[in-house]
PDB file with one MODEL, atoms N, CA, C and O in Angstrom:
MODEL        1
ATOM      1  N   UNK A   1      69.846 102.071 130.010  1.00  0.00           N
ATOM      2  CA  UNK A   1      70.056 100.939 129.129  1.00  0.00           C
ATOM      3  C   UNK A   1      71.483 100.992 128.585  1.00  0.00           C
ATOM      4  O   UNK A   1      71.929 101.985 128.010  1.00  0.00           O
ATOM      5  N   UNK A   2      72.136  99.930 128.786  1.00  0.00           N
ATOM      6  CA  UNK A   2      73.203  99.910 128.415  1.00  0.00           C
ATOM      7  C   UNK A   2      73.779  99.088 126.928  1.00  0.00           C
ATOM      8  O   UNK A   2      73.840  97.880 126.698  1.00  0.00           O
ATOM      9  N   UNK A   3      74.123 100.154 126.142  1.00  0.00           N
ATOM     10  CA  UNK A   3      73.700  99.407 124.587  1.00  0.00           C
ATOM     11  C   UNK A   3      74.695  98.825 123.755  1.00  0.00           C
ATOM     12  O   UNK A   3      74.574  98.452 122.588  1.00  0.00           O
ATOM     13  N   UNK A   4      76.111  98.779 124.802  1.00  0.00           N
ATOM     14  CA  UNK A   4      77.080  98.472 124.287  1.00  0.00           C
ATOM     15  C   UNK A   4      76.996  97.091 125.499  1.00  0.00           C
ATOM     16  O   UNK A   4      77.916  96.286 125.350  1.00  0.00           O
ATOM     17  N   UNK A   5      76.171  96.820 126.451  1.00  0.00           N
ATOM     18  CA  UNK A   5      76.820  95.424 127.068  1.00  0.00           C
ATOM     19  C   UNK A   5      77.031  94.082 126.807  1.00  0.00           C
ATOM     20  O   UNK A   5      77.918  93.317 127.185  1.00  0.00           O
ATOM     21  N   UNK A   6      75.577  93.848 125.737  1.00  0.00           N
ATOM     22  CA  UNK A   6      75.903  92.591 124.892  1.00  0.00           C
ATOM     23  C   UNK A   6      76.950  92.548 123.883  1.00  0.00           C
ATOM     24  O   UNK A   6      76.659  91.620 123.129  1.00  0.00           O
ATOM     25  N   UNK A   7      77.925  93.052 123.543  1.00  0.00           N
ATOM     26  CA  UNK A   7      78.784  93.070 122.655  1.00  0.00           C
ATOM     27  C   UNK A   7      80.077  93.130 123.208  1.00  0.00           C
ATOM     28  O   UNK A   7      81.100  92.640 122.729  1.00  0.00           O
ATOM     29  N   UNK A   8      79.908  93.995 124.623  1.00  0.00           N
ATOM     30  CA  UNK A   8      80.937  93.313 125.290  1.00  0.00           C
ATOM     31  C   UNK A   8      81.349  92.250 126.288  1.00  0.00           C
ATOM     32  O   UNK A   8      82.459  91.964 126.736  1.00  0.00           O
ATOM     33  N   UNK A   9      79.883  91.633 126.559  1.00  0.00           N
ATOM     34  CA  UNK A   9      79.809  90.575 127.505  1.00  0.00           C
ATOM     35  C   UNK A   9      79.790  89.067 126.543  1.00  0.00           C
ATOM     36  O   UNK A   9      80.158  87.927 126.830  1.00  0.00           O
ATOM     37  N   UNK A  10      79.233  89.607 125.392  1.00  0.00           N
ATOM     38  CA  UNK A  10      79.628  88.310 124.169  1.00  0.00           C
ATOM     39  C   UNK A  10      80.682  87.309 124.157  1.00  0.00           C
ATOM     40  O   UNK A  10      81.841  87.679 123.971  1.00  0.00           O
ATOM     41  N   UNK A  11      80.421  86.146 124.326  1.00  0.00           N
ATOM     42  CA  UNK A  11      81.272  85.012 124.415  1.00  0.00           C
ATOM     43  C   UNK A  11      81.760  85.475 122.646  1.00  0.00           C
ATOM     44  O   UNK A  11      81.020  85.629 121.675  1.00  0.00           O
ATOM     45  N   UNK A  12      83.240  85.601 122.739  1.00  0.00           N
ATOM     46  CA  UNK A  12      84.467  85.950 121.527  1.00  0.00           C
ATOM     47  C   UNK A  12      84.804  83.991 120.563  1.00  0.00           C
ATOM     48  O   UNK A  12      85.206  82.904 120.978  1.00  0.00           O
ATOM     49  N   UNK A  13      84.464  84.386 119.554  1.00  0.00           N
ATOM     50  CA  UNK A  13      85.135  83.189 119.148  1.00  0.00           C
ATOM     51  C   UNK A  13      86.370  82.925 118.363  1.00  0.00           C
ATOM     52  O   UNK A  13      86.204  83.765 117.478  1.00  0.00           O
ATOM     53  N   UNK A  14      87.193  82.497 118.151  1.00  0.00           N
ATOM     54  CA  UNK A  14      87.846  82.102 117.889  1.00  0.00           C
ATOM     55  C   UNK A  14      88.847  80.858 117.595  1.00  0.00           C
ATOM     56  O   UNK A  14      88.416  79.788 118.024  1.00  0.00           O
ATOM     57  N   UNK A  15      89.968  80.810 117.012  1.00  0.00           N
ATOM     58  CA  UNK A  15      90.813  79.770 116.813  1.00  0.00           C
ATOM     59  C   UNK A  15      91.884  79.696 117.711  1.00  0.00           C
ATOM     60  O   UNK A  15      92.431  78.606 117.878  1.00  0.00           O
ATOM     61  N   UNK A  16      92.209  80.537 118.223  1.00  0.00           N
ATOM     62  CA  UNK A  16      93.097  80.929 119.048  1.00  0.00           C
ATOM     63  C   UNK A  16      93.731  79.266 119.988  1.00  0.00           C
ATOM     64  O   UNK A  16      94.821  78.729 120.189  1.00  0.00           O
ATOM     65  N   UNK A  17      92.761  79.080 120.214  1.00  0.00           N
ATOM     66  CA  UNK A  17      93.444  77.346 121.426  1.00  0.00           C
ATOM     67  C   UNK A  17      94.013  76.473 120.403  1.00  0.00           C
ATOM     68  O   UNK A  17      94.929  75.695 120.667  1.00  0.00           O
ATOM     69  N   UNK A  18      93.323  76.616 118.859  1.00  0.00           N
ATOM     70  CA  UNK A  18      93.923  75.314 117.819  1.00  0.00           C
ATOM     71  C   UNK A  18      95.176  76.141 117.274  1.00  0.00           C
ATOM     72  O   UNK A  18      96.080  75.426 116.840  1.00  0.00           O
ATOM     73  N   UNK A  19      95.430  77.748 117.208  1.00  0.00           N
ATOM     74  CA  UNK A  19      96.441  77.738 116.316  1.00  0.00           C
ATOM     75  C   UNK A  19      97.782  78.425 117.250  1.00  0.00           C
ATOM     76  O   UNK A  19      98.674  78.926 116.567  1.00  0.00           O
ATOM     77  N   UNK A  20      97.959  78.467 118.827  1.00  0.00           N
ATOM     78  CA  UNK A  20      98.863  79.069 119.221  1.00  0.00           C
ATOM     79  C   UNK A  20      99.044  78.318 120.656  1.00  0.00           C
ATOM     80  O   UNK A  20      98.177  77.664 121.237  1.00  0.00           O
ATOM     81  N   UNK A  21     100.041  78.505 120.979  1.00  0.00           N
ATOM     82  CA  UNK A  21     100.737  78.062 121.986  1.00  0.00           C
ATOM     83  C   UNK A  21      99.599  77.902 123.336  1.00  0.00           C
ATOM     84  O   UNK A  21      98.549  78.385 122.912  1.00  0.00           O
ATOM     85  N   UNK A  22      99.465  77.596 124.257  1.00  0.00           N
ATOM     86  CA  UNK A  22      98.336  77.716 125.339  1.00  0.00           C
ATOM     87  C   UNK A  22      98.679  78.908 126.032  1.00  0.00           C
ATOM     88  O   UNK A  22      97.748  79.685 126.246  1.00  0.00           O
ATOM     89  N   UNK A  23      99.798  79.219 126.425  1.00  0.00           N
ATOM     90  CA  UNK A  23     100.149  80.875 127.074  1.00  0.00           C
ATOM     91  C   UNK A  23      99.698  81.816 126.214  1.00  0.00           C
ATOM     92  O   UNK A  23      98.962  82.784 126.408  1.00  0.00           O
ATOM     93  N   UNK A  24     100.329  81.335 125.058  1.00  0.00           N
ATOM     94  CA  UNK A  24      99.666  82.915 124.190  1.00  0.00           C
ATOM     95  C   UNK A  24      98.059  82.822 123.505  1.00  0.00           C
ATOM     96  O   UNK A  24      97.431  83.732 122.964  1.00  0.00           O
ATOM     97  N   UNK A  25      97.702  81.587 123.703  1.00  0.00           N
ATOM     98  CA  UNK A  25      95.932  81.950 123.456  1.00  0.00           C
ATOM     99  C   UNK A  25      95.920  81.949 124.419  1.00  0.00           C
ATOM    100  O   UNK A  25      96.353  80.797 124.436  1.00  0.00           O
ATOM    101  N   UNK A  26      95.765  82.309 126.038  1.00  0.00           N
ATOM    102  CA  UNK A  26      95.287  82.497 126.957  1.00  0.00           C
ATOM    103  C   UNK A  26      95.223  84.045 126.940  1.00  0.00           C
ATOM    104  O   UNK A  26      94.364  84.764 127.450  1.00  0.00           O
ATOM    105  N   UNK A  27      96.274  84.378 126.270  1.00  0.00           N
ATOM    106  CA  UNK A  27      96.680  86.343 126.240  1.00  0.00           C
ATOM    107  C   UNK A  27      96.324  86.841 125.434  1.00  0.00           C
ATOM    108  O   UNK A  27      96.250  88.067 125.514  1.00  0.00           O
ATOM    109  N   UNK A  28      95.867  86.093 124.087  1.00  0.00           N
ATOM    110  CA  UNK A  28      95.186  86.479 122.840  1.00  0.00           C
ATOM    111  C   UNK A  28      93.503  86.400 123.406  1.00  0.00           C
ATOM    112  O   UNK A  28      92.822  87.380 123.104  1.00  0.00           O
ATOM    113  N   UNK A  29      92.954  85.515 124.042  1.00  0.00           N
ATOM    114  CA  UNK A  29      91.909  85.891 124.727  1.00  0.00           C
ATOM    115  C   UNK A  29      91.225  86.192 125.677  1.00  0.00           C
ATOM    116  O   UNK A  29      90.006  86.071 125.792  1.00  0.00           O
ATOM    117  N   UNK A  30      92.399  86.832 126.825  1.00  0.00           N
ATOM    118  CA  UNK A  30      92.156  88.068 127.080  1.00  0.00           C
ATOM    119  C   UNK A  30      91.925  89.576 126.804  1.00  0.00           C
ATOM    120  O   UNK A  30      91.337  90.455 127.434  1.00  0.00           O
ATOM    121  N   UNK A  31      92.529  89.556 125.760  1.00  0.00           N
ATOM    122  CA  UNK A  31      92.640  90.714 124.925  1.00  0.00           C
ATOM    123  C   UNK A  31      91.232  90.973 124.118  1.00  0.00           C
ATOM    124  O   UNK A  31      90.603  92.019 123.958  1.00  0.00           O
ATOM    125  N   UNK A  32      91.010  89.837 123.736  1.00  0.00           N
ATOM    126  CA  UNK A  32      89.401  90.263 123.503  1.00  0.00           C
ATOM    127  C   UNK A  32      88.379  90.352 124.110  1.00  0.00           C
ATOM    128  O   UNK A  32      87.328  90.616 123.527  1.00  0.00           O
ATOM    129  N   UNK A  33      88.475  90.058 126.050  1.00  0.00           N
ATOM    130  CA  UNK A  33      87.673  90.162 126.523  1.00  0.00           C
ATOM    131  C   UNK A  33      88.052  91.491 127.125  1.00  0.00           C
ATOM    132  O   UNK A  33      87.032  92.140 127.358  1.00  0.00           O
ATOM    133  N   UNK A  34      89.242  92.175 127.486  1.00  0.00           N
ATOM    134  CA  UNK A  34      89.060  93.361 127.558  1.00  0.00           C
ATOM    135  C   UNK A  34      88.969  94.423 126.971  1.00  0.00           C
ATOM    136  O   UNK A  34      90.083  94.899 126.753  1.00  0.00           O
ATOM    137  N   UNK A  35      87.807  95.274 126.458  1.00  0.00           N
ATOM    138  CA  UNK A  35      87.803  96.637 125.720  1.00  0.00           C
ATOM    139  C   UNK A  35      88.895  97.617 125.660  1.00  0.00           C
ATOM    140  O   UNK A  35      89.274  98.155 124.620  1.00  0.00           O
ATOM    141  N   UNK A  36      89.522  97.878 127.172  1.00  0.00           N
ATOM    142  CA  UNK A  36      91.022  98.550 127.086  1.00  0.00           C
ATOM    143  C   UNK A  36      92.056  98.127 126.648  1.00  0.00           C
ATOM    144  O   UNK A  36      92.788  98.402 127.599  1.00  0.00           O
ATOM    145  N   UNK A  37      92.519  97.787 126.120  1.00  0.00           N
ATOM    146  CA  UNK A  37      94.009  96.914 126.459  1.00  0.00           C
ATOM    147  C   UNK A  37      95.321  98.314 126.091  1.00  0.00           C
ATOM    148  O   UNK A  37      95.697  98.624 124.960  1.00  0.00           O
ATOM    149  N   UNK A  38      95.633  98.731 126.955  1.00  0.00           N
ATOM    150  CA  UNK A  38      96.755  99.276 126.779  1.00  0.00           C
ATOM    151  C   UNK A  38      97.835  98.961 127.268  1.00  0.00           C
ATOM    152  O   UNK A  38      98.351  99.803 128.004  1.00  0.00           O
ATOM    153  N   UNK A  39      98.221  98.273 127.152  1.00  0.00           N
ATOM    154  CA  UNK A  39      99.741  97.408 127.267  1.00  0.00           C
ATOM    155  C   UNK A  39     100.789  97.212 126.712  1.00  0.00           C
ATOM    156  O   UNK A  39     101.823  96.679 127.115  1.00  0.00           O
ATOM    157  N   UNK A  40     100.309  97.996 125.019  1.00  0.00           N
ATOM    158  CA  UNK A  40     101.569  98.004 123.899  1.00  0.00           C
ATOM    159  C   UNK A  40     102.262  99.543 124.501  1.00  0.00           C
ATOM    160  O   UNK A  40     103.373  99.959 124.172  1.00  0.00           O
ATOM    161  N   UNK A  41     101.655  99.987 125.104  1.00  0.00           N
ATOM    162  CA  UNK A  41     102.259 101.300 124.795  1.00  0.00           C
ATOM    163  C   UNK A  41     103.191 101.633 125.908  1.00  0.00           C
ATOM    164  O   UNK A  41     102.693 101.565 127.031  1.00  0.00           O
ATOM    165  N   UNK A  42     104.382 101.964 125.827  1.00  0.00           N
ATOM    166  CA  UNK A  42     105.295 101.780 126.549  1.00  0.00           C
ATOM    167  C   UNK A  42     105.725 103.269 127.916  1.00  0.00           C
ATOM    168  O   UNK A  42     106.721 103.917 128.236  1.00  0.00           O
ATOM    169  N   UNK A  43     104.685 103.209 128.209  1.00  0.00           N
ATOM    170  CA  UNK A  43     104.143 104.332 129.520  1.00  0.00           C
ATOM    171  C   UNK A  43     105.009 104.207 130.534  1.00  0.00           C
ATOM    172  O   UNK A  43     105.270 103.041 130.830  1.00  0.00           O
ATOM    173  N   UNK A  44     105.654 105.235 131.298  1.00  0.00           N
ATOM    174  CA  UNK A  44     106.450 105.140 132.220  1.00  0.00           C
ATOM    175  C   UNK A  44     105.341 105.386 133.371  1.00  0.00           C
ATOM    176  O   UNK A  44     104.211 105.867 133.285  1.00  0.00           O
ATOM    177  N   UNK A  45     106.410 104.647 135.010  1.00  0.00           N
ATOM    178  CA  UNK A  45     105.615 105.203 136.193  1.00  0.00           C
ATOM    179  C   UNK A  45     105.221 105.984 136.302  1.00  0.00           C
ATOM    180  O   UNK A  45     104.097 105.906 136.798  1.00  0.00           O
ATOM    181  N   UNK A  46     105.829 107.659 135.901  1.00  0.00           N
ATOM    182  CA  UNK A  46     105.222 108.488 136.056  1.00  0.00           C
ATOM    183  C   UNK A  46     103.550 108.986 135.553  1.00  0.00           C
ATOM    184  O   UNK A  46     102.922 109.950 135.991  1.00  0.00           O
ATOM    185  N   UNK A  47     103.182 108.162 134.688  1.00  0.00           N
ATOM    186  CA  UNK A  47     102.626 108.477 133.649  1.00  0.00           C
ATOM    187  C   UNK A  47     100.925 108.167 134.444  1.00  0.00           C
ATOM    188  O   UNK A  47     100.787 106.982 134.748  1.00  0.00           O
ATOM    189  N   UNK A  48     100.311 108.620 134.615  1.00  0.00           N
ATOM    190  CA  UNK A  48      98.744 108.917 135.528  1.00  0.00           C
ATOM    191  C   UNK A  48      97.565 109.306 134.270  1.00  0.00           C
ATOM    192  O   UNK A  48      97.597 110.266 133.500  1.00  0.00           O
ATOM    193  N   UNK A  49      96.456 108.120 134.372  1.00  0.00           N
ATOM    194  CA  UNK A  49      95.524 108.368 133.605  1.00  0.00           C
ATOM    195  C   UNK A  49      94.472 109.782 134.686  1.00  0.00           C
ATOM    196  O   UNK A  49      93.446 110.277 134.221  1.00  0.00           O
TER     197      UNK A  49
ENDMDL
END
């Protein structure tokens, strides 16, 4: 049983389409549909999870 899937398969709501540009609510909600997002962090090629 997986007890975290409804919370992450949950349709996210937000304002995001009324209060930002259409590129950046498209990236603002992605970000909430993915659990990882590591993208701020400024990781070189070398760098292997």
């Amino acid at each position: 049983m997986d007890l975290y899937a409804r919370q992450v398969e949950a349709q996210k709501t937000s304002n995001f389409d009324l209060t930002l540009a259409s590129a950046q609510s498209d990236l603002a909600q992605q970000l909430l549909k993915n659990s990882y997002v590591f993208d701020f962090l400024t990781l070189r090629e070398a760098a292997h999870e």
